[in-house]
C-alpha positions in Angstrom: -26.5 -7.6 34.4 -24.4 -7.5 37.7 -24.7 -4.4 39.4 -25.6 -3.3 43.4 -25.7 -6.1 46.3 -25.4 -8.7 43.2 -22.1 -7.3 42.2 -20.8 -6.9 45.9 -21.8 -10.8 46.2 -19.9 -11.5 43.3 -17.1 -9.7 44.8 -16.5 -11.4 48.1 -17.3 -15.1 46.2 -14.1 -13.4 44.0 -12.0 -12.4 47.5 -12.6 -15.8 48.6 -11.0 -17.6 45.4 -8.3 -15.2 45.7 -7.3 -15.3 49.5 -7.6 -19.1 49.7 -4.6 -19.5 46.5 -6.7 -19.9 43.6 -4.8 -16.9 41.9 -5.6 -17.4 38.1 -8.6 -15.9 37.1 -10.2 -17.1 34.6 -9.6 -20.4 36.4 -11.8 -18.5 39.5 -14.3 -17.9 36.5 -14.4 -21.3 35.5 -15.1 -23.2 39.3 -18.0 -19.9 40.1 -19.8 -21.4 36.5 -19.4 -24.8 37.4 -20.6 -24.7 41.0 -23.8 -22.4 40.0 -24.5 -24.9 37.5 -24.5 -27.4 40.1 -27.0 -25.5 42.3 -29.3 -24.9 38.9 -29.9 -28.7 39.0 -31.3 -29.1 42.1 -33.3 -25.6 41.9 -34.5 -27.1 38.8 -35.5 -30.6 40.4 -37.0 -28.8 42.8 -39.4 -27.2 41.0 -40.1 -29.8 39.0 -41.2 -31.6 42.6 -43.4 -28.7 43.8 -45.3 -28.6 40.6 -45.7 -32.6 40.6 -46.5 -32.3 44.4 -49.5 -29.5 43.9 -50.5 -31.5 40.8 -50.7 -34.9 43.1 -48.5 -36.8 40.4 -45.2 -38.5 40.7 -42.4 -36.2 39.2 -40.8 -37.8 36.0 -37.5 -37.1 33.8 -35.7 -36.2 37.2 -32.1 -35.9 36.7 -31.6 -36.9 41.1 -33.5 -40.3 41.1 -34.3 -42.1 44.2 -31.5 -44.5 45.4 -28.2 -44.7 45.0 -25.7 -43.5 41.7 -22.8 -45.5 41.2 -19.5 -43.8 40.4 -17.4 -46.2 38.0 -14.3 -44.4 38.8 -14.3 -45.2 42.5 -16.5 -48.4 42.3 -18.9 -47.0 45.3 -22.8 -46.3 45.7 -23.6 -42.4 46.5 -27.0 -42.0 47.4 -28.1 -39.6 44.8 -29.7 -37.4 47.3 -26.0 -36.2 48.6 -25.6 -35.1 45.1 -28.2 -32.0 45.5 -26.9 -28.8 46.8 -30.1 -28.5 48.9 -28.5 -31.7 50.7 -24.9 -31.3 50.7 -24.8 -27.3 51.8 -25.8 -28.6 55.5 -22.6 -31.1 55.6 -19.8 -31.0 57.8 -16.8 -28.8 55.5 -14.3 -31.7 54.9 -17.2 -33.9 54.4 -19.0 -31.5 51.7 -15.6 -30.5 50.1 -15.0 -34.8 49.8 -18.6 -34.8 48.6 -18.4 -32.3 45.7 -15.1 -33.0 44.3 -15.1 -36.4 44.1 -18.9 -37.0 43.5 -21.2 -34.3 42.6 -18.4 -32.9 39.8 -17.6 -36.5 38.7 -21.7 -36.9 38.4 -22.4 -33.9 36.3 -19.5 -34.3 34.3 -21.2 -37.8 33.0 -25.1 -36.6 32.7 -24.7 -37.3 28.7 -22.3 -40.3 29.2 -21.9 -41.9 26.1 -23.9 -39.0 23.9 -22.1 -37.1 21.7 -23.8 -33.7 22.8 -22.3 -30.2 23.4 -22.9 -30.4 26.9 -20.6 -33.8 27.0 -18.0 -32.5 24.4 -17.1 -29.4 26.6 -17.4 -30.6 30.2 -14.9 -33.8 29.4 -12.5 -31.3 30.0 -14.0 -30.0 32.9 -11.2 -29.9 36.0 -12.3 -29.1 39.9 -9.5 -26.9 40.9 -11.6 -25.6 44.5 -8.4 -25.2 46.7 -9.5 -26.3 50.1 -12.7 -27.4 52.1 -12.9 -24.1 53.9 -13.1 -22.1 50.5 -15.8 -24.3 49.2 -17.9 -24.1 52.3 -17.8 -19.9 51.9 -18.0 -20.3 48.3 -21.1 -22.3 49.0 -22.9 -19.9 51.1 -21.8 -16.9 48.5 -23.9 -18.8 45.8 -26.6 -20.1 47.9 -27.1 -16.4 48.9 -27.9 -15.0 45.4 -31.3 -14.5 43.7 -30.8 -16.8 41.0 -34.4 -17.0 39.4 -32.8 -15.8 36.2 -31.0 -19.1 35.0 -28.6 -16.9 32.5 -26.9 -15.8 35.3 -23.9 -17.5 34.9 -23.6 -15.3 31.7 -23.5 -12.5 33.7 -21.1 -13.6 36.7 -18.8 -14.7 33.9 -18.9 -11.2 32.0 -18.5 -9.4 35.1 -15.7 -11.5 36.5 -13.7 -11.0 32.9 -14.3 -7.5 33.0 -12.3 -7.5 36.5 -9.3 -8.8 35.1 -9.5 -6.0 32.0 -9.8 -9.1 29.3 -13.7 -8.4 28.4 -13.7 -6.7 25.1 -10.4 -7.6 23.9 -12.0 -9.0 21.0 -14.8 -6.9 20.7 -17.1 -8.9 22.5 -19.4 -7.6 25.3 -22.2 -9.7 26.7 -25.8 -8.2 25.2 -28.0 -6.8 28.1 -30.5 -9.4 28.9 -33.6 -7.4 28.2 -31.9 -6.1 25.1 -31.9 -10.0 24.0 -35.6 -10.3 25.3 -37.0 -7.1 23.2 -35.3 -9.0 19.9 -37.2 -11.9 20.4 -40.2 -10.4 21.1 -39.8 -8.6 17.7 -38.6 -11.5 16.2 -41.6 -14.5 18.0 -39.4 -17.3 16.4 -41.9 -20.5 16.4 -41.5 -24.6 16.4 -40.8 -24.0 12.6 -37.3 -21.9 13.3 -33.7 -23.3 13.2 -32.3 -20.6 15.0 -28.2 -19.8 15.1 -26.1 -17.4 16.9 -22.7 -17.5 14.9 -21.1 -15.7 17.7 -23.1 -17.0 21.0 -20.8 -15.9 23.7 -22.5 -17.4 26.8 -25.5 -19.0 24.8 -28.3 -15.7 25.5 -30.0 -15.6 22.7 -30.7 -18.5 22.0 -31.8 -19.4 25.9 -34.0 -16.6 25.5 -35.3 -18.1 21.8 -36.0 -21.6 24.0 -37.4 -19.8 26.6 -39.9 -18.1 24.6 -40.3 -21.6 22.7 -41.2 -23.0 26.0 -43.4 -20.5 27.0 -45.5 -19.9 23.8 -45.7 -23.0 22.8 -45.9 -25.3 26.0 -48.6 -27.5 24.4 -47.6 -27.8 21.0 -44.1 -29.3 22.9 -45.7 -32.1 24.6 -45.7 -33.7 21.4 -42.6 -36.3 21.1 -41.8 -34.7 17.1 -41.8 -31.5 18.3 -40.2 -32.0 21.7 -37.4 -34.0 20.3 -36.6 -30.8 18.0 -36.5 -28.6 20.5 -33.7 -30.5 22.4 -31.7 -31.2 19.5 -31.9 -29.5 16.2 -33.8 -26.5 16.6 -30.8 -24.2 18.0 -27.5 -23.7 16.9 -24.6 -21.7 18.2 -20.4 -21.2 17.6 -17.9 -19.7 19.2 -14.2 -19.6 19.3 -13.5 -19.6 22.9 -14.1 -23.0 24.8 -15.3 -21.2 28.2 -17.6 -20.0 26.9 -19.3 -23.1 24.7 -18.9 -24.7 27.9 -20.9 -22.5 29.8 -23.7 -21.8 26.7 -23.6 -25.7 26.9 -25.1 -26.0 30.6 -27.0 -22.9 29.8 -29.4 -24.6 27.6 -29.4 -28.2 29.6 -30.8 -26.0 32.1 -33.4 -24.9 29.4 -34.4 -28.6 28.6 -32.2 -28.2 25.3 -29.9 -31.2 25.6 -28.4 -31.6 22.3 -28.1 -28.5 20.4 -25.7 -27.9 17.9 -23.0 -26.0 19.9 -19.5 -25.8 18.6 -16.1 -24.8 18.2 -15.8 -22.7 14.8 -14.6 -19.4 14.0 -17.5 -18.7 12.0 -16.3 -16.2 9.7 -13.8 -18.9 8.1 -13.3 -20.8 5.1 -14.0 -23.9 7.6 -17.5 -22.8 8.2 -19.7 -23.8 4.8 -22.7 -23.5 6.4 -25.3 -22.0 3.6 -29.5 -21.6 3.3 -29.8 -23.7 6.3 -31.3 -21.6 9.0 -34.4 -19.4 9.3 -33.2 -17.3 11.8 -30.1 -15.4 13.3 -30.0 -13.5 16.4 -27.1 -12.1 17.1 -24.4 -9.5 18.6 -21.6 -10.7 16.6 -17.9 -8.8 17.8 -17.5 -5.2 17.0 -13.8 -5.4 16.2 -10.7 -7.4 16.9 -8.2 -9.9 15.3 -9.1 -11.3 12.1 -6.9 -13.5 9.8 -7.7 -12.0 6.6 -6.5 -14.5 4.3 -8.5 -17.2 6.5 -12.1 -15.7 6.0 -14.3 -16.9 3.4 -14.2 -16.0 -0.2 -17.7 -15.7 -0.7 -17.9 -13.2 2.3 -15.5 -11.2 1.4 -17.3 -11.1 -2.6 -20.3 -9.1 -0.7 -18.3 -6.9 1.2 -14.4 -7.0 0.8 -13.2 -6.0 4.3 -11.2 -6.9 7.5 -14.5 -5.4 9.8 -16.1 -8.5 11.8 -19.2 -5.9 11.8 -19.7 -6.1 8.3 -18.9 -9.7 7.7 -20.8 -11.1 10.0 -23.7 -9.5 7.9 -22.5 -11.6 5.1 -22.2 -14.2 7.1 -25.7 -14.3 8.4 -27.2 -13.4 4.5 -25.6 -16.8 3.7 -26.8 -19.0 6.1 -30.3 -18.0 6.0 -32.7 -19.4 4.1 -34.8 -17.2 1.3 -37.0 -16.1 3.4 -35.1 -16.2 7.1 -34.8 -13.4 9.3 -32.5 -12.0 11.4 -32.4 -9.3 14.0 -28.4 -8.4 14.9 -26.8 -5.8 16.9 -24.4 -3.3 14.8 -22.1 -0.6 15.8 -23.4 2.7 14.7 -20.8 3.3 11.9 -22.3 0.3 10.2 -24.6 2.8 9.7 -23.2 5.4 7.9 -19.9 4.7 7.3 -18.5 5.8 4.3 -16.2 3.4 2.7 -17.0 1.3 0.0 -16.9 -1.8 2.1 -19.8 -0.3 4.3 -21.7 0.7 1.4 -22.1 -2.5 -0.1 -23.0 -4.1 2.3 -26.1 -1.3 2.8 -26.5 -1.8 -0.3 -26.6 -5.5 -0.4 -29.2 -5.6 2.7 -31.8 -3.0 0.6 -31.4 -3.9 -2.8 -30.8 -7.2 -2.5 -32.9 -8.2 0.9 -35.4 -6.8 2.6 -34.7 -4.8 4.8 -37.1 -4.0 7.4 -36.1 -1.8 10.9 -33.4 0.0 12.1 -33.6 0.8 15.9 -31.2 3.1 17.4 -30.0 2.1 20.9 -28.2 4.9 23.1 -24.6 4.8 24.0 -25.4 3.8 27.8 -26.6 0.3 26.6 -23.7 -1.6 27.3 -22.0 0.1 30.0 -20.3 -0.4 32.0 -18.5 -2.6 29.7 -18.4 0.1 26.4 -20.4 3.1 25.7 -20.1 2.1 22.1 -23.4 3.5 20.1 -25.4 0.5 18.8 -28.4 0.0 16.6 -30.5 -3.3 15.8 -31.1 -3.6 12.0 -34.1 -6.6 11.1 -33.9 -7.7 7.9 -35.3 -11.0 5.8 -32.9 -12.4 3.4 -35.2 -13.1 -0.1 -32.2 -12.9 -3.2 -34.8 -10.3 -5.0 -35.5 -7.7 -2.9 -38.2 -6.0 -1.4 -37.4 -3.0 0.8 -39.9 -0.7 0.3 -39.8 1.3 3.3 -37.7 0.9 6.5 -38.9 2.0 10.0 -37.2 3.3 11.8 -36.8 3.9 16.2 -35.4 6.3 18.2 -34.8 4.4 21.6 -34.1 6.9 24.4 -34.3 4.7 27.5 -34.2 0.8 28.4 -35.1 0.9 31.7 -31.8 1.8 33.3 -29.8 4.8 33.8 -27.1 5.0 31.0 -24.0 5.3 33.4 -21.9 2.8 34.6 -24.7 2.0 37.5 -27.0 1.1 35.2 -29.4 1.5 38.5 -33.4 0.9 37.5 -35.7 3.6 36.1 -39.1 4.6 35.2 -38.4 5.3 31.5 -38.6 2.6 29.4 -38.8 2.5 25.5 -39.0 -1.5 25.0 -42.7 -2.1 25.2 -43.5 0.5 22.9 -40.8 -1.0 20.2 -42.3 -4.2 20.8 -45.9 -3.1 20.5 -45.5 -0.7 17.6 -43.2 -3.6 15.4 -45.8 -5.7 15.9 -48.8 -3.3 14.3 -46.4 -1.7 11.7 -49.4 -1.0 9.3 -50.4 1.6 12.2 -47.1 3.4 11.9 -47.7 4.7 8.2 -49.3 7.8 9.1 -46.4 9.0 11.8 -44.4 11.7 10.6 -40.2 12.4 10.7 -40.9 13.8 14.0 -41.9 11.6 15.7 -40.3 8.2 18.0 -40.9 6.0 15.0 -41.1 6.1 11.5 -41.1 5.3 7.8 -38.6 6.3 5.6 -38.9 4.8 2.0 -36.0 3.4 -0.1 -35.5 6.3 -2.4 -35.1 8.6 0.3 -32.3 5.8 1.6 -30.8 5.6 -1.7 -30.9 9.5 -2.4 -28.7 9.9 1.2 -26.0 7.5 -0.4 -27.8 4.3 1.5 -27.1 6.0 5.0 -29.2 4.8 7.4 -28.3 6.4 10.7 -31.5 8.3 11.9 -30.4 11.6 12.6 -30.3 11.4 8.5 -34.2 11.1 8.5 -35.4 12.5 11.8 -37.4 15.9 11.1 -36.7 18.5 14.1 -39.5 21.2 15.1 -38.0 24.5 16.0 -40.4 26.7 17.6 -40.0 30.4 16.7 -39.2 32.6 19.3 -39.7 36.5 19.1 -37.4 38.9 20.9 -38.0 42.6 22.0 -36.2 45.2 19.9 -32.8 46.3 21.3 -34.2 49.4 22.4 -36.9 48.4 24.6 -34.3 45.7 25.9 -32.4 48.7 27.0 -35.6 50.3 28.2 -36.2 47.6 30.6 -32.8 47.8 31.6 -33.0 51.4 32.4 -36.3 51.1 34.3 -34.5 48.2 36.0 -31.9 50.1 37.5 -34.2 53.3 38.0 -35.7 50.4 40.7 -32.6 49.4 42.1 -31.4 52.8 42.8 -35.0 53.5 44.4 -34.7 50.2 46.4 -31.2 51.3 47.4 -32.6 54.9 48.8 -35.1 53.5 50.4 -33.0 50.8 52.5 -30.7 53.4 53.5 -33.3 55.3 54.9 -34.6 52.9 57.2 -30.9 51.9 58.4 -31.0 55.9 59.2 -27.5 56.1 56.8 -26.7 59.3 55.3 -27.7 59.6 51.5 
């Protein structure tokens, strides 16, 4: 998330674009994402040739190779080292600004030349629009100046540059906190078995987070060429309707080491999308609200819950792309919940008598501010046809390790590794009562409540009893208080040497 000396970075980067006569914004969004994806490259390379040095082998798979690249369109040789940002940062500005626009942008633009990949599909498109060498050059140092070992960033600086221009959440859609993202796929530990999807991927964070956790759980299961060749290609899967957006998810996960994933244009809710029992996995924050062309969403979505809510179709959605026996973990507006029309009930009722439904953890309001202060919960469930909720456990986050105003500053309280630790030993949480953080509410409770499964239904609330004097010797002590006061009074006066 962008907040403090990040956010005031951001800010000048955005001033600079703006007082140099780059004045459309989202085009300013667009030329920040490409150029931090340009810097990504070489901070990747980089590591990749500290490692190889400490190790005392040659660095392989390196995307800068020694020599020179030749650039078809112009018919020249550029050494390939003038292509790292590490390199070209120290030029001369009319020298870098001739460097970057008509090399380094023409380079990454061609790194799957002749591949039909995501990354390739949505960079063809890709335009330089940087206005003037002096821009570029402050732009430059802007960039070079932020901390940038979180390689989602881009996410971020794309979010928070929308939300500048008022457009973010137009369509419902407000980019998950990161550590939000990382506590569901902690809960979740997808393996090298998962093909994981996100029908509404935004920016591509959760499923970078899924391949990061891929990469670091199962680094030497990876080394092997079936498993490796997976991971890059048909192990994640993600849509989205706006093109930005693929385009950014796109280098997101090329800077993860997933080249090939199956990233595309689809409105996912459609009659177009007939994806069905192909996935064991969903992660998800699909859009709270928005446009929707009723008569262009999916019959068999609308059989499960017949409404215009994304909320609740996305639900469907998700039930039908899963494989018996596929999970998902997916961020819902509270009135999923407990809302009361029949629409929302069947849907409840399809996860828990159909499914199996297992957790319901209530997020507080704060959690996505300062884009929303919409209330939030994440519901797990596994699709099986046949049912199979028993019980559902339930959480009552307070805190994520941030205030809950528009700051979002860092604090102490933090209710993440406890979710974490105690969805991961749920047979310990059978004994824990209603009044306490966690716990287990079984199905006929659920279905006795009219399927509502907002928490406040469930939680148990221990009033302690509190005893009271009797009005009279309330008025007692009042009238021995004010005997006091008046003594107090005399007594004052008599030292001031005041006539009583």
């Amino acid at each position: 998330m962008i907040t403090g000396e990040l956010r005031n970075k951001i800010d000048n980067i955005w001033e600079t674009f703006w007082t140099g006569g780059l004045a459309n914004p989202l085009s300013v969004i667009e030329q920040v994402t490409y150029l931090l994806f340009i810097k990504l490259l070489d901070d990747n390379q980089i590591k990749k040739e500290r490692n190889a040095e400490v190790l005392g082998v040659k660095a392989t798979n390196l995307l800068f190779q020694d020599g020179n690249y030749i650039d078809a369109n112009q018919n020249i040789d550029v050494p390939y080292d003038n292509l790292r940002w590490s390199r070209f940062k120290h030029f001369d500005p009319q020298l870098l600004f001739i460097t970057v626009k008509d090399h380094v942008f023409p380079f990454i633009k061609q790194i799957h030349n002749g591949k039909d990949t995501a990354f390739s599909r949505y960079m063809e498109n890709a335009v330089f629009m940087v206005p003037t060498a002096r821009v570029l050059v402050k732009v430059i140092d802007g960039l070079d100046d932020l901390d940038l070992n979180n390689k989602d960033i881009m996410g971020d600086v794309y979010e928070y540059l929308l939300s500048k221009i008022a457009t973010s959440g137009t369509n419902g859609q407000f980019r998950t906190p990161r550590h939000i993202i990382a506590m569901m796929v902690k809960l979740m530990k997808p393996t090298l078995k998962d093909r994981i999807v996100d029908p509404a991927m935004g920016s591509a964070g959760f499923i970078v987070e899924a391949a990061r956790y891929i990469n670091e759980n199962y680094s030497d299961e990876l080394l092997k060429a079936d498993n490796r060749e997976k991971y890059a290609t048909t192990m994640f899967s993600g849509y989205d309707t706006d093109q930005t957006m693929l385009r950014i998810g796109a280098m997101n996960m090329m800077l993860h080491g997933v080249d090939g994933p199956d990233i595309r244009y689809q409105d996912s809710l459609s009659v177009e999308n007939k994806a069905s029992n192909k996935f064991t996995m969903v992660l998800a924050n699909p859009p709270f609200k928005g446009s929707l062309d009723y008569e262009a969403v999916s019959k068999d979505l609308l059989a499960v819950t017949k409404t215009k809510k994304t909320e609740l179709l996305f639900i469907a959605l998700m039930l039908r792309v899963l494989k018996v026996g596929g999970r998902a973990a997916t961020i819902v507006p509270d009135g999923v919940l407990f809302g009361s029309s029949n629409a929302h009930k069947a849907i409840r009722k399809e996860l828990i008598n159909n499914h199996k439904l297992e957790a319901v953890i209530s997020m507080p309001s704060g959690v996505f501010k300062p884009y929303a202060g919409v209330s939030t919960a994440i519901i797990i469930f596994t699709k099986t046809n046949t049912g199979g909720t028993e019980k559902v456990w339930f959480y009552d986050m307070k805190a994520d390790g941030f205030s809950l105003d528009d700051k979002r500053t860092p604090i102490e309280e933090n209710d993440i590794p406890d979710i974490i630790n105690r969805f991961n030993n749920l047979p310990n949480e059978t004994n824990r009562t209603r009044k306490d953080r966690s716990f287990f509410v079984d199905k006929k409770s659920i279905v006795d409540n009219d399927y509502d499964l907002s928490i406040n239904k469930y939680i148990e609330v221990e009033y302690e009893k509190i005893e009271y004097d009797s009005p009279a010797k309330i008025l007692d002590k009042i009238d021995s208080l004010d005997n006091e006061i008046e003594a107090l009074k005399k007594e004052l006066k008599s030292l001031l040497n005041l006539d009583l």
